[in-house]
N, C-alpha and C positions, 0 to 999 in steps of 0.2 A: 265087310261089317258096316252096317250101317251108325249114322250119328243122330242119336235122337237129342232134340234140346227139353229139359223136364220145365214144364209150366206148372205154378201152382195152380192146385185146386181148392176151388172155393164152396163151403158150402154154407147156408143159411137154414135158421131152425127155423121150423114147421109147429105154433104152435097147436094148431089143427090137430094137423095129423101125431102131432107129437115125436116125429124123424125131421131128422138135415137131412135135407135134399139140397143136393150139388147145383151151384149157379153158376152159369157163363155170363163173368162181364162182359160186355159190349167194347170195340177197339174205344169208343170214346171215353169211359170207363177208366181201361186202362192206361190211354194219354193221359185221364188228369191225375192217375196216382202217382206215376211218374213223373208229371209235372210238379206234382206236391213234393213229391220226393227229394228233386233237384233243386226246388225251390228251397226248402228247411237245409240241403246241404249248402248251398251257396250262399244265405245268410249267416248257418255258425260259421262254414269259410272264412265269410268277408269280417267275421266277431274277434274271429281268432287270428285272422290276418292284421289288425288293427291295433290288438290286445298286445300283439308279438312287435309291431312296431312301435307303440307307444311303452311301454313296459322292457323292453329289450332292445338295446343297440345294435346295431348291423357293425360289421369290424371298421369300416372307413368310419362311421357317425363315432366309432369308439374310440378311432385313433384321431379325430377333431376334436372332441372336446376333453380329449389329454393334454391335444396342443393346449387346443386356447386357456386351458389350469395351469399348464405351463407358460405361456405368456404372462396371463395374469398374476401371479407370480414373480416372473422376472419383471415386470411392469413397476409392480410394490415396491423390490428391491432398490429396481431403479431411483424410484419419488424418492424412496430415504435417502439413497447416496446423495439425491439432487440438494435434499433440503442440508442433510450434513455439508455439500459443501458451500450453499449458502451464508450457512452460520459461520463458518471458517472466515468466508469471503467478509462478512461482514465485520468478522472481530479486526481483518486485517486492513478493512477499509476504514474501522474506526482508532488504530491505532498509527496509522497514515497520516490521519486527518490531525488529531488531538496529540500525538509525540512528537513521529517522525519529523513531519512541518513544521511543528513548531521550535524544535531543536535547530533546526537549518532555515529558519525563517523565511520558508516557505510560502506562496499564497494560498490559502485553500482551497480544494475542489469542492464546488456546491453538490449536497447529495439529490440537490434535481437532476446535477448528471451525471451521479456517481449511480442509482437507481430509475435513471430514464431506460424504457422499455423500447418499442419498436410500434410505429406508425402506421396506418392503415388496415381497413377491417378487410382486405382480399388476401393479406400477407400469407392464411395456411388455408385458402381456399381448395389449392388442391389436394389437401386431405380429408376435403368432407365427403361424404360417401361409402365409404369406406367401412366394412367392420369393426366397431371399438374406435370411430374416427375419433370421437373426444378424445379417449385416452391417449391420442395419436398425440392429437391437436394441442393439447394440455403441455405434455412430456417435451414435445419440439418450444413449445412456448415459453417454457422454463429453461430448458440449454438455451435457445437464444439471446435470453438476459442474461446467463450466468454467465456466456462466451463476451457478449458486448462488454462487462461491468470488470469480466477477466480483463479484458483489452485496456482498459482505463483506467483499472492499478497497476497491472504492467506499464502501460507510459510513466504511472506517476513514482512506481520506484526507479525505473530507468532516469527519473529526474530527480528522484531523491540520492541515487548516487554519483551524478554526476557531481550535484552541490555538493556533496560528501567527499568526494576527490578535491575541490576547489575548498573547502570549510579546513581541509587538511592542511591544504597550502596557503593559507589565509591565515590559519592558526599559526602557522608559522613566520608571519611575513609579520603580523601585528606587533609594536612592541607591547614588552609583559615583561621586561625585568627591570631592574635601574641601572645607569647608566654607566655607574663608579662600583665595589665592592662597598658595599656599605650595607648591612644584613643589621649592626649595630645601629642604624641611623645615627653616627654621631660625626657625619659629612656636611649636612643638610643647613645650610644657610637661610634660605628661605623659599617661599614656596609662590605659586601661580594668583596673580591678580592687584590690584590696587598697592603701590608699595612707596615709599622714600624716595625717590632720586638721591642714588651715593654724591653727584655730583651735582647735580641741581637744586638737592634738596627741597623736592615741590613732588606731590605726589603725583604718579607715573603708572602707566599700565604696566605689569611684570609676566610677560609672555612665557613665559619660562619655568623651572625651577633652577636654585643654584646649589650645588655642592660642593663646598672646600675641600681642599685636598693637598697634600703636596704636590709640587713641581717634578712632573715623571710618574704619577701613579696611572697606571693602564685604564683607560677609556672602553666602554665594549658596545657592540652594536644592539640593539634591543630587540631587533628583529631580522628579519632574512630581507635583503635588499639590494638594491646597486648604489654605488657611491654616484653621486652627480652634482658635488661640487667640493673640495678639498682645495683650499686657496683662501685669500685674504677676505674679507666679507666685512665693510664699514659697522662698525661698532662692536662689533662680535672676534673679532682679531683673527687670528688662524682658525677659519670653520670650515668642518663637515655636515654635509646633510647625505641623508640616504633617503632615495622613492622604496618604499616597502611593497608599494604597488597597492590595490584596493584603497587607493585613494588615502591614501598614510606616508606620512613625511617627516624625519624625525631631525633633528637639529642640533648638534655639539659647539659648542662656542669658547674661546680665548683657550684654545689648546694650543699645546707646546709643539711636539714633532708629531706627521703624520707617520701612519702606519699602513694607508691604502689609498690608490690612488681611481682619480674620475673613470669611471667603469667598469670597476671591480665590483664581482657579487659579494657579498657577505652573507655570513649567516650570525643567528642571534649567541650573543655570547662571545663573538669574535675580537679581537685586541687591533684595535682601529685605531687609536690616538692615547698621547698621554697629555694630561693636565697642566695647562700651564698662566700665564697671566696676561695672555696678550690681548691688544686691544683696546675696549673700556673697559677696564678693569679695578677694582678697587685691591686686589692678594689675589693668589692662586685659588681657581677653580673650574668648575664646568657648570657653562651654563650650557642646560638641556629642555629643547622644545619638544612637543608633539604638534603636528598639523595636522588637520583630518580633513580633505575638501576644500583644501585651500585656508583653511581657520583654523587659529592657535586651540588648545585646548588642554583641558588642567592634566600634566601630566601625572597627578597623583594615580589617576585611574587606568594607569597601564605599568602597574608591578607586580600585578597580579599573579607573575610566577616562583617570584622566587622570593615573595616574604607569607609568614605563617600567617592567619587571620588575627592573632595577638599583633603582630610587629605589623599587616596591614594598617589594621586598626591604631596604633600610635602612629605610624607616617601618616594618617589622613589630618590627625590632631594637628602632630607637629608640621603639617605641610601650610595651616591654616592661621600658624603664625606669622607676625609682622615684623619679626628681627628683622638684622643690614644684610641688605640687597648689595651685590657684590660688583653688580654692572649697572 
């Protein structure tokens, strides 16, 4: 059996004769309907190939710009953490500065370099180029000061607690009670500075404070210290002194028996000597120094422990009187 291929048939009216009569196009004819044809198909083609690309995502273009909504996203969340913990950093670098310090008399950290950044314009060079390099650029820009500025409150509590271990022991070594039981102040002979000579009678510096007392009333140490001298001492009769250390030196004078001997530690509160009238003495008592730096200095202002701010406040009155000076 044969394969015939069917061509169309073309025909054209006749106004004439008033019949279509059948016309054979010409092959060239026929290449240019065909070219027409291919033509009109490969422009809606390339219409709708274009339409499909801009208007519709292929699956990889769909699974990128899921990422990068994703990114950008964790990007944002990122900035806020960043700035949240800026704010933290800051309240803690400002509470550093203005308590911590100042409570342990501390030196301050300038905020030129509590807030210095990071030098030179190549530092995040090799992030440029990059997709989203700003946001890159940015986000690394911000950790780098937050890490630097981390590091430079870290040193300064690591220095705030070491003083804080020493401020402990310091607290302790300072004196801050009075020398005798005397809560009553009705010991107190008289107090620091310009006084009588008992025995010269010409007025004399008063290094000191003095407290009467009986003969054998317990002596205590004011603060935590070593003994470094318990022996006779011209003028002052049987004396103790103790190094508190921190540059504090504290002074008992015309006492009776000791109680602790040259290089024994002591702690504050401790029963070191009792009261007695040796020496220059006019009656029993204690005369008691502070030294700070190698220099006398008014004992009033280290009893700070153990009288109330009422009975402070009357021992500063009564420390300020000029009654008999007992040495």
């Amino acid at each position: 059996m044969g394969i015939f291929r069917l061509r169309k048939t073309y025909y054209l009216y006749n106004p004439k004769t008033l019949e279509y009569e059948r016309i054979y196009p010409s092959a060239k004819d026929r290449f240019a309907v065909v070219l027409q044809n291919l033509s009109w198909g490969l422009l809606i083609g390339t219409g709708v190939f274009f339409a499909f690309m801009y208007l519709f995502d292929s699956p990889l273009e769909a699974l990128l710009r899921k990422e990068n909504r994703l990114l950008q996203i964790q990007y944002d969340i990122l900035m806020k953490e960043l700035d949240l913990a800026n704010d933290v950093l800051e309240d803690l670098q400002q509470r550093d500065e203005h308590l911590y310090r100042a409570v342990f008399q501390a030196d301050s950290i300038p905020m030129s370099i509590r807030k210095s950044g990071f030098g030179g314009s190549n530092r995040y060079e090799h992030l440029k180029g990059f997709p989203n390099s700003d946001l890159v650029e940015e986000t690394t820009r911000k950790m780098d000061i937050l890490k630097k500025q981390l590091y430079i409150q870290s040193n300064s509590l690591e220095e705030l607690i070491a003083l804080g271990k020493d401020m402990e022991d310091k607290i302790r070594c300072i004196p801050a009670i009075q020398p005798v039981s005397d809560k009553e102040l009705k010991h107190m002979a008289s107090g620091y500075g310009m006084r009588i000579d008992p025995f010269y009678l010409i007025p004399k510096f008063h290094a000191g404070m003095d407290f009467t007392a009986n003969i054998g009333t317990e002596i205590y140490a004011t603060g935590n210290g070593t003994v470094i001298h318990a022996a006779w001492k011209q003028g002052y009769g049987n004396c103790i002194i103790i190094d508190h250390g921190y540059d504090y030196k504290t002074l008992y004078g015309h006492i009776d028996k000791y109680k602790v001997k040259v290089g024994q530690k002591v702690s504050r509160g401790e029963f070191i000597a009792t009261v007695g009238n040796t020496g220059k003495s006019k009656g029993p008592h204690l005369h008691y120094e502070v030294i700070y730096k190698g220099s006398h200095v008014n004992p009033k202002n280290y009893y700070f422990q153990d009288l109330s701010p009422e009975e402070y406040d009357r021992m500063l009155r009564m420390a300020e009187n000029h009654g008999q000076v007992m040495d």
